[in-house]
C-alpha positions as CSV (number, residue, x, y, z in Angstrom):
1,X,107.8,94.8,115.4
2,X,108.7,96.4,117.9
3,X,106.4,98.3,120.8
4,X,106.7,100.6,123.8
5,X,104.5,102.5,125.3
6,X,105.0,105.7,127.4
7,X,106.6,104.1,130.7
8,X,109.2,102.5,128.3
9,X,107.6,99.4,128.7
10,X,108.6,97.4,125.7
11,X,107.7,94.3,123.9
12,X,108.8,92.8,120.2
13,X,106.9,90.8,118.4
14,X,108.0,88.7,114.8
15,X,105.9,89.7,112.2
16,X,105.4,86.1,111.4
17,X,103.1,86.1,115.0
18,X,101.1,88.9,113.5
19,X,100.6,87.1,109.9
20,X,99.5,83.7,111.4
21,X,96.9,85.8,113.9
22,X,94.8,87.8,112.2
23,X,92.6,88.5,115.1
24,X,96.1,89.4,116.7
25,X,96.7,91.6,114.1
26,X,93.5,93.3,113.7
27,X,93.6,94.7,117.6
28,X,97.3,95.7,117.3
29,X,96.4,97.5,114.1
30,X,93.5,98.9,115.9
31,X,95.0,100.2,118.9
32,X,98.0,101.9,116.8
33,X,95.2,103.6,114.6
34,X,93.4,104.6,117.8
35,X,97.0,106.1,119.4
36,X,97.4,108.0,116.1
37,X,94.3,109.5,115.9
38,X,94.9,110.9,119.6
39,X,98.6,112.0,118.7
40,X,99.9,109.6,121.1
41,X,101.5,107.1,118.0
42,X,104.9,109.6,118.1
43,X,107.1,107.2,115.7
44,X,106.2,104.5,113.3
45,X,103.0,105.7,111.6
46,X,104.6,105.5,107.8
47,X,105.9,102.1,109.4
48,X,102.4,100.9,110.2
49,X,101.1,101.8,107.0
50,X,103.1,99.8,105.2
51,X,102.9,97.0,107.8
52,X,99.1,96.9,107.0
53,X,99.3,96.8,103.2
54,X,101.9,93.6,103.5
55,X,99.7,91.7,105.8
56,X,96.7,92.2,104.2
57,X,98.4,91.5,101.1
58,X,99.5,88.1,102.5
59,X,96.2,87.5,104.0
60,X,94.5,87.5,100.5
61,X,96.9,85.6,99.0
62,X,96.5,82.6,101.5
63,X,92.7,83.5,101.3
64,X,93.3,82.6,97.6
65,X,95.6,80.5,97.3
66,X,93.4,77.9,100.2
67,X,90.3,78.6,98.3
68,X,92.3,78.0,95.1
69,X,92.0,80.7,93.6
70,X,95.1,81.9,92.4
């Protein structure tokens, strides 16, 4: 993923960070919703939607595959 914000300030960060944080995750997430809803997210927002539905599809299926219940 990659970030920048309006200075052109930029950071990237492998998605792999973001799936083994959740916490991480959840304030990025956050932040970008927060930035859309302001009209200040001006690329990526189909991007983060789909971001979202993979990570919280692999969160619930290490949720139940360490619970066992796959």
């Amino acid at each position: 993923m990659a970030l920048r914000d309006e200075h052109g300030t930029h950071a990237e960060l492998d998605l792999r960070l973001l799936l083994a944080n959740p916490p991480l995750w959840l304030q990025l997430e956050a932040d970008a919703r927060t930035s859309q809803n302001r009209g200040t997210l001006l690329h990526g927002s189909p991007c983060l939607d789909r971001l979202a539905r993979r990570i919280d599809a692999e969160t619930a299926h290490t949720v139940f595959r360490v619970s066992r219940l796959e």
